[in-house]
C-alpha positions in Angstrom: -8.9 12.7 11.1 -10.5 9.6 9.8 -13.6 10.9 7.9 -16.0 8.2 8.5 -16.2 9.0 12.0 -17.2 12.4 11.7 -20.5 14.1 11.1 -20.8 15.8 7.7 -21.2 19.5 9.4 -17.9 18.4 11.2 -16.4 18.4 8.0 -17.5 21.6 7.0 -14.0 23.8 8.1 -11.8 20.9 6.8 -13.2 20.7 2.9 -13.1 24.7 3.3 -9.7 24.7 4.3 -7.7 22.1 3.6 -7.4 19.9 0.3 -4.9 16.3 1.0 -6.8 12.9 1.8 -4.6 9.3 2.6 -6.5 7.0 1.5 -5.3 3.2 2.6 -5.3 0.1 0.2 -4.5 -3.6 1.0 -5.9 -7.0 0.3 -7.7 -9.6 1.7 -5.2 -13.2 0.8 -2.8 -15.8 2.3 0.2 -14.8 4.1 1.4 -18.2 5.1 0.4 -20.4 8.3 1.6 -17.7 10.8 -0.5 -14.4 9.2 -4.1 -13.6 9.0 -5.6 -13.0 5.4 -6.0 -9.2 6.8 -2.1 -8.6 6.8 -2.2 -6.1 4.1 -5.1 -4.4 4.8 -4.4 -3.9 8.4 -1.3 -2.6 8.0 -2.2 0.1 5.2 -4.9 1.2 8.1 -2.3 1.7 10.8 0.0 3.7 9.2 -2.7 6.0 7.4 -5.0 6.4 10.5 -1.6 6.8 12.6 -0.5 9.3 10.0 -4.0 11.3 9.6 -3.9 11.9 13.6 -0.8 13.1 14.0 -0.8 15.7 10.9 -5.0 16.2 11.2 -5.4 15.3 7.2 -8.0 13.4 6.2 -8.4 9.5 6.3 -10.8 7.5 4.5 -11.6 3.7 4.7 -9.6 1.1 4.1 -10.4 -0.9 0.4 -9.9 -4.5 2.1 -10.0 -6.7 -1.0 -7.6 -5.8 -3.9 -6.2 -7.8 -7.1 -4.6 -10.7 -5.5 -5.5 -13.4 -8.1 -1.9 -14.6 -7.9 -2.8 -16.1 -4.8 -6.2 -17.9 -5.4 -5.0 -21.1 -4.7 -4.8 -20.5 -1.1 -8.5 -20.9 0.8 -10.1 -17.6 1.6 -8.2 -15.5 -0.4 -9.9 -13.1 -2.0 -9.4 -10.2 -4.9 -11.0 -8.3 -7.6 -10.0 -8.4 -11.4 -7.8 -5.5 -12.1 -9.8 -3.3 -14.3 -12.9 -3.1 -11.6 -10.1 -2.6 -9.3 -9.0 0.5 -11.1 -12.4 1.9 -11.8 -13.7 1.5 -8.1 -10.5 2.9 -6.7 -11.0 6.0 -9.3 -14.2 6.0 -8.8 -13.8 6.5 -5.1 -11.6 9.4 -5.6 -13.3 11.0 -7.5 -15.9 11.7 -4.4 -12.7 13.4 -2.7 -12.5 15.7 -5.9 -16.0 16.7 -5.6 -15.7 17.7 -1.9 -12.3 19.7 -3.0 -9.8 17.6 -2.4 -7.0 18.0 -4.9 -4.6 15.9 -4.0 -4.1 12.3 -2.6 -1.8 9.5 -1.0 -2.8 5.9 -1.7 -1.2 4.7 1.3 -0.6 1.0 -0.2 0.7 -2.3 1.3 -0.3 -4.6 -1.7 2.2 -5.0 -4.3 -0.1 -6.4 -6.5 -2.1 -3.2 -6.5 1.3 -1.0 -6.8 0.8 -0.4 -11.0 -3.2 0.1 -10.4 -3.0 2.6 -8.2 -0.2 4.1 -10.3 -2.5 4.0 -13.4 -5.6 5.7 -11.3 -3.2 8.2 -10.6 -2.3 8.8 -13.9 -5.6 9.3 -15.2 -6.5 11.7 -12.4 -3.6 14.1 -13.0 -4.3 13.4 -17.3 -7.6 14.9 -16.7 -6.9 17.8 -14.1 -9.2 15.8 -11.6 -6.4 16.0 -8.9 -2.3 14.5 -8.2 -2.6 11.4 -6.9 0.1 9.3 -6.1 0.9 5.8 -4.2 2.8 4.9 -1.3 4.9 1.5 -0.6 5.1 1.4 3.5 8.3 -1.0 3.2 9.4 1.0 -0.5 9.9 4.3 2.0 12.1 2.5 4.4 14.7 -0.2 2.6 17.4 0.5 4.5 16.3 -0.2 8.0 14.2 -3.6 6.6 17.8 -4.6 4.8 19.6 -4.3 8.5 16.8 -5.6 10.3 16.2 -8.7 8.4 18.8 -10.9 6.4 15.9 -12.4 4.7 12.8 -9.6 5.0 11.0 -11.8 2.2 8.9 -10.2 -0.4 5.7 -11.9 0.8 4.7 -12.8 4.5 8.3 -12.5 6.0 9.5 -11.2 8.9 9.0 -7.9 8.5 5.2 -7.7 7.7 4.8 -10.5 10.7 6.7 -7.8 12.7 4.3 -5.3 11.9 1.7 -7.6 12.3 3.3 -8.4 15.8 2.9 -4.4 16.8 -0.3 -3.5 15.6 -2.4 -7.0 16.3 -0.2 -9.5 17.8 -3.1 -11.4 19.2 -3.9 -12.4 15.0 0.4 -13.9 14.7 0.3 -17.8 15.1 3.9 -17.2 16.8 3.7 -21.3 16.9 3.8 -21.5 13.3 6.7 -19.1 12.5 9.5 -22.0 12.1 7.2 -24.1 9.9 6.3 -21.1 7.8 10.3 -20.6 7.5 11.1 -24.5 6.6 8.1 -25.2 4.5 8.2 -21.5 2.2 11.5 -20.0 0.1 13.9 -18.2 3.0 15.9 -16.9 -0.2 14.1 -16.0 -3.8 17.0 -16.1 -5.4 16.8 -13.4 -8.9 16.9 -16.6 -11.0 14.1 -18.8 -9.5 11.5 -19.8 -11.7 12.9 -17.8 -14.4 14.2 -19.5 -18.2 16.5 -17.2 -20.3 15.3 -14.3 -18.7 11.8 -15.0 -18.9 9.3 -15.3 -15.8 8.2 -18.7 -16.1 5.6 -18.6 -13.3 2.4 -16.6 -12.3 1.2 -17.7 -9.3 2.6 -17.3 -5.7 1.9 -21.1 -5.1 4.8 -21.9 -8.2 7.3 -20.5 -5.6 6.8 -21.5 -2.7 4.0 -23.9 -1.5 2.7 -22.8 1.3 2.8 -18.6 0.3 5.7 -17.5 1.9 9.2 -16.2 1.6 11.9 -15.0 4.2 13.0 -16.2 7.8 10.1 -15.4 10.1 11.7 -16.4 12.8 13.8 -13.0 12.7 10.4 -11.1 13.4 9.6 -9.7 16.8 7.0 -7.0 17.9 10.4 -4.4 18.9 11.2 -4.8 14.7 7.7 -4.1 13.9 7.6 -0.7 16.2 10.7 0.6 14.5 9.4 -0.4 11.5 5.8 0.8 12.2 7.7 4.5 13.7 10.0 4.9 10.1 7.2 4.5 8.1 4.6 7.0 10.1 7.3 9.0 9.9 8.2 8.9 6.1 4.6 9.2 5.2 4.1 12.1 7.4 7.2 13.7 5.9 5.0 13.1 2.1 2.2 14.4 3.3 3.5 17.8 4.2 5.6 17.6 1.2 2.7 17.5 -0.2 0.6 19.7 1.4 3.2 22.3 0.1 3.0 22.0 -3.6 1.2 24.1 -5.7 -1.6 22.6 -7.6 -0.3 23.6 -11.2 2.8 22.5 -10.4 1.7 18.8 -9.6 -0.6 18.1 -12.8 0.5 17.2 -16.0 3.4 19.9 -17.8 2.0 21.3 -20.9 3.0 20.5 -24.1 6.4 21.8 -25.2 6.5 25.0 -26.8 5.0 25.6 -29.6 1.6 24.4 -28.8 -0.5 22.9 -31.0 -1.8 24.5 -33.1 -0.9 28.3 -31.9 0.7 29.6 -35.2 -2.7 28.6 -37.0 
């Protein structure tokens, strides 16, 4: 159920009922010559709205701009600095706590907002706000993107342009998909860019100069339906999971016997 279309009195039996929200994440930045800036951000949309409809959770929506600023060098890229990041996305769930939900999936397909969202999530469960926890769509599924894929790429490879190719295929410049391959990095090898094992670089434009990695030429809109259907799938599987837990069970343990101060 994606809660902006609904009427507040509509909501009424869910908020009285039921106590799980997704709530999708993504960016607004470069993905090469071949991908719109919207990549990320549509994709986190499909899969939670896709998600919410077939279990009948609760959807919210989509936070469009996240912290990219590794990729400012690219026009129209956009992104907020981390901290006003975390505080709007906390912020934001905190609403979902007053209305009585307890528990949250930041259904995520940023890495750059992966150790943000984990951070919101920590200080939600710290405070006995709610358990809130994020979700990686291509983290749930490695298996089928490593036999898909010989090179999936970690940014703008053929696996998000296959899920771009299934959910919007009209937004894929499917001209540009050799020069995105021969002008980017097909293979980041573990040592690029890297100087007795420290990262020497910050910026995706340091690796590859026009955004990308991988072979996009191995995407096609059938690889982005298997890919689009394993995911729905894995988050629906969470969300139950989920759904199942008891609330005490999913916020911070308690301190190790003997508490603090209990033999005073």
């Amino acid at each position: 159920m994606y809660i902006a279309d609904q009427t507040w009195p509509e909501l009424g039996d869910y908020v009285a009922e039921s106590s799980l929200a997704v709530v999708p994440l993504g960016s607004t930045e470069q993905h090469g010559p071949h991908l719109p800036l919207a990549t990320d951000h549509l994709i986190a949309e499909a899969l939670a709205r896709e998600a919410a409809d077939r279990t009948g959770y609760l959807c919210t929506p989509t936070v469009n701009v996240g912290v990219s600023p590794h990729h400012r060098q690219f026009h129209g890229t956009m992104w907020v600095d981390a901290p006003q990041f975390r505080d709007y996305v906390e912020s934001m769930t905190r609403n979902l706590a007053y209305h009585g939900v307890d528990r949250v999936v930041f259904v995520n397909a940023h890495g750059g907002n992966v150790q943000h969202l984990r951070e919101v999530g920590r200080r939600l469960r710290d405070d006995g706000t709610m358990y809130a926890i994020e979700w990686m769509w291509d983290e749930s599924i490695p298996d089928l993107v490593t036999d898909l894929f010989d090179h999936p790429g970690p940014h703008g490879g053929p696996k998000e342009t296959s899920m771009i190719m299934h959910i919007a295929r009209d937004l894929v410049r499917e001209g540009e998909l050799e020069a995105a391959r021969d002008d980017g990095v097909v293979d980041l090898g573990d040592e690029h860019l890297r100087e007795h094992g420290a990262r020497t670089f910050y910026d995706a434009v340091e690796n590859s100069e026009n955004g990308v990695f991988g072979d996009q030429t191995d995407a096609s809109p059938a690889a982005g339906e298997e890919l689009f259907e394993a995911a729905t799938d894995q988050l629906v599987r969470l969300l139950s999971w989920l759904d199942d837990q008891p609330i005490e069970d999913l916020l911070a343990p308690a301190h190790v016997d003997p508490q603090p101060g209990s033999r005073r």
